[in-house]
N, C-alpha and C positions, 0 to 999 in steps of 0.2 A: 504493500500500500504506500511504503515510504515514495518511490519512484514517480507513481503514478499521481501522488498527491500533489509533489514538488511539479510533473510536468502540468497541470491543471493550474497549480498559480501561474508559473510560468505564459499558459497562456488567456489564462484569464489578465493576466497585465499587459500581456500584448494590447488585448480586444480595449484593454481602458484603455490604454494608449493611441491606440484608434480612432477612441471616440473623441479622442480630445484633439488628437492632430484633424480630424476632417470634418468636425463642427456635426456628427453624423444624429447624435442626441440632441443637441440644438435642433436641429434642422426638423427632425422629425415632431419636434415638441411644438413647433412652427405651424407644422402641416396638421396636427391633430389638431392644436388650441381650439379651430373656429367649431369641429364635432363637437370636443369635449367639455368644453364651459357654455355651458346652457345661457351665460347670459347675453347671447348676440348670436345671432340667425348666418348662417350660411353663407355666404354667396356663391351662384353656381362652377363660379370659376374654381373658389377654395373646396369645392364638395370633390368636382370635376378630378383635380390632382389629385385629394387625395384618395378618391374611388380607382385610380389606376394601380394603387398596391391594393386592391381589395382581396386579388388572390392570397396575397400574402398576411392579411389581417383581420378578413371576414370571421373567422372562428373566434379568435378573441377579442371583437368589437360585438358577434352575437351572446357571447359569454359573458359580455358588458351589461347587454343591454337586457340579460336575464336577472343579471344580481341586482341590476338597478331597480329591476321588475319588483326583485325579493324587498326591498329596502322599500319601495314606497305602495307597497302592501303593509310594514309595518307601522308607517308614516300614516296611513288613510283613519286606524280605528282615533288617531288621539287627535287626528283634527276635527274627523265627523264628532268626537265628543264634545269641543268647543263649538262647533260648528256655529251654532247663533250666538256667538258673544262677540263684539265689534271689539278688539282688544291690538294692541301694537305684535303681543306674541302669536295671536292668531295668523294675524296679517301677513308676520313674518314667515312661519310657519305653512303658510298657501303660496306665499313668495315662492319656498326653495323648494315644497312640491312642484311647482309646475317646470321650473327652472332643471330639475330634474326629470322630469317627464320629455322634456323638450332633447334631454341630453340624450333619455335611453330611444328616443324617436330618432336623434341623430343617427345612434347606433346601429337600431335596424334596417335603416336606408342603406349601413355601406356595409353592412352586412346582407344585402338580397339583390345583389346583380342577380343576372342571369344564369349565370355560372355554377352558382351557389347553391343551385335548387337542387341537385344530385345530393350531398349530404344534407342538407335541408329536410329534405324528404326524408331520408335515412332515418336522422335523428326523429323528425315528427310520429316514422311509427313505432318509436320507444318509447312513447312520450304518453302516459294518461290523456285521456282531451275530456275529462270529468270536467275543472275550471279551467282549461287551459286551450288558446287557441293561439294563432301566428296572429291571430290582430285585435283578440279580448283585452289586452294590455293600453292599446293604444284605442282605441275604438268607444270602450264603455267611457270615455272621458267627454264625451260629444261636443269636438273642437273637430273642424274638419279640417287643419293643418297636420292632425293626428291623424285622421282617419284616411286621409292620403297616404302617410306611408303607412298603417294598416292594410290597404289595398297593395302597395308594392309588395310589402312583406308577402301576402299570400301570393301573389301571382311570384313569388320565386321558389316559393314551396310548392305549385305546378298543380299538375293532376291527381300525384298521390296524394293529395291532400283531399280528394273532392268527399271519397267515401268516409274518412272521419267526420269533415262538418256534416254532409248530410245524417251519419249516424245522433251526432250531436241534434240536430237539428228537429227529429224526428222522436228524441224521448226530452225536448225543452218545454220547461211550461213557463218561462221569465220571458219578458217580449224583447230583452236584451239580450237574451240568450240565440233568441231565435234572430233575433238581427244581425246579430253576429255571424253567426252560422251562415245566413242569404247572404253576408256582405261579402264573407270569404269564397264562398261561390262565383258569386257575379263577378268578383276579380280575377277568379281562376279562371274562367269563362271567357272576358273579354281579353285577357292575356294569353290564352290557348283556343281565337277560335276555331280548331280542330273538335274541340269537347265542347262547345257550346252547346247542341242536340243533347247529345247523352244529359249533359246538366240540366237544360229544361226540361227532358223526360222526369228527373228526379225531382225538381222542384213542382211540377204539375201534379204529380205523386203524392207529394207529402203535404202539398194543399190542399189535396181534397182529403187523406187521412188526417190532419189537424182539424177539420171541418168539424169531424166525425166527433171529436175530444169536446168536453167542457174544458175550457180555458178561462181563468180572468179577465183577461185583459186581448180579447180573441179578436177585439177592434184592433190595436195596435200590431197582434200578431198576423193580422191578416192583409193590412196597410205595408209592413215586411216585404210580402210576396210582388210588392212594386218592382220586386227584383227581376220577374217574369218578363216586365217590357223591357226594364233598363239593359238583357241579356237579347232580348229578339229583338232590338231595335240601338246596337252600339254606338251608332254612326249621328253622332250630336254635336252640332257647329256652337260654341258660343259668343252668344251677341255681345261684344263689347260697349253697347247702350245702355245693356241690363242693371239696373241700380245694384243688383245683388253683385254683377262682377268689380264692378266700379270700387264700392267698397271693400272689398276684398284685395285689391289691387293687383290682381293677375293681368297682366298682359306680356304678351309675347316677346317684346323688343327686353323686356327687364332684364337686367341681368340675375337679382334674387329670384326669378322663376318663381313657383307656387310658393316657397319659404318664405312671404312676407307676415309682419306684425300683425294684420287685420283677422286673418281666420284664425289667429291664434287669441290673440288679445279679444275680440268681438263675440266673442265664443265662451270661456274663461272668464270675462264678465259676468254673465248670466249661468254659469255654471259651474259649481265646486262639486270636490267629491260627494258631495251628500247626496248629489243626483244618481249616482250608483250605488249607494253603501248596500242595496239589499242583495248586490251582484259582486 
């Protein structure tokens, strides 16, 4: 062990030495910052760069964006318990959730190129999918800055993923549950139209068997199934007159792409965790 030890420092001082002659740790710390400090958005040029090592950092930015998952499931029961007190620590406290929320979003964006969907899939079928989906994490938040890379996320986990949401989707009785479920479908769907058929056959399916169920809330579960058209009719031009795009500030020439302030902020207003606590 003696040999082997000494060659190990040996070259682990090299690799310091390395890092220090070619600025290689800096550099990197550079290109991560704008993903990894939630408190400033993207620009698609800074996503753009650093999405070209995603072969090389996908697994540990999805392994990011899982524990980050794990931390602000711990974070949700102490804030839904203050929930209605107007207080500087509450405030604070919703601050660094979303700030975090924003981060593990970052994450699963440069973790679901295309590429990714091979072990993506892998791991999804080792995976429980009792609370657990590729876009429950981002999705139950009802910000559509979330819910956009919620749709990336599934469309990189592809088709093996169709048969777990629809399993999911078919013993859900929460209208969140079941949204979730149609949402990750429709993504799968309009990013594999090869399996678009087969996926309306299953969602045609499971709408008239959810018909057949008492459900509570079987208005909202059934308002869901809008997923029907949004799948048979993909091809949607948007009006840049629309008040709704306006405010949101999507437009094309941008350089921040879909990643602006308004879907995030305008959203986030009107919505804390409380709007999920029972999911």
């Amino acid at each position: 062990m003696g040999p082997a030890s000494q060659e190990y420092r040996s070259l682990s001082n090299k690799v310091e030495a390395a890092y220090s002659r070619t600025r290689s740790l800096q550099k990197a710390s550079e290109q991560i910052g704008p993903i990894a400090d939630a408190r400033g958005l993207p620009s698609r040029e800074q996503f753009t760069k650093l999405s070209q090592w995603s072969a090389l950092i996908e697994h540990v930015a999805y392994r990011c964006a899982t524990r980050i998952g794990g931390l602000l499931d711990v974070a949700r029961p102490h804030i839904l318990q203050h929930a209605n007190l107007d207080s500087e620590e509450l405030n604070a406290r919703l601050a660094q959730y979303w700030v975090t929320m924003h981060a593990m979003a970052n994450m699963t964006l440069l973790s679901s190129e295309p590429a990714a969907g091979s072990w993506l899939s892998d791991m999804a079928a080792k995976v429980s999918w009792g609370t657990w989906t590729p876009t429950f994490p981002l999705l139950r938040e009802r910000t559509l800055w979330l819910a956009v890379c919620a749709a990336h996320s599934a469309m990189a986990f592809g088709h093996k993923a169709v048969e777990n949401y629809v399993n999911l989707a078919s013993r859900a009785t929460h209208p969140i549950k079941v949204f979730d479920a149609l949402y990750g479908l429709s993504a799968i769907a309009l990013g594999n139209p090869d399996i678009c058929k087969p996926v309306l056959a299953e969602l045609r399916s499971l709408r008239g068997t959810l018909k057949q169920r008492y459900l509570e809330h079987s208005v909202l579960i059934e308002a869901a199934f809008d997923a029907i058209k949004t799948i048979s009719a993909p091809v949607f031009e948007l009006d840049g007159s629309d008040w709704e795009i306006r405010t949101l500030g999507w437009h094309a020439p941008l350089k921040q792409g879909l990643a602006t302030p308004a879907p995030f902020e305008r959203t986030r207003q009107a919505s804390t965790p409380r709007d999920a606590s029972s999911v």
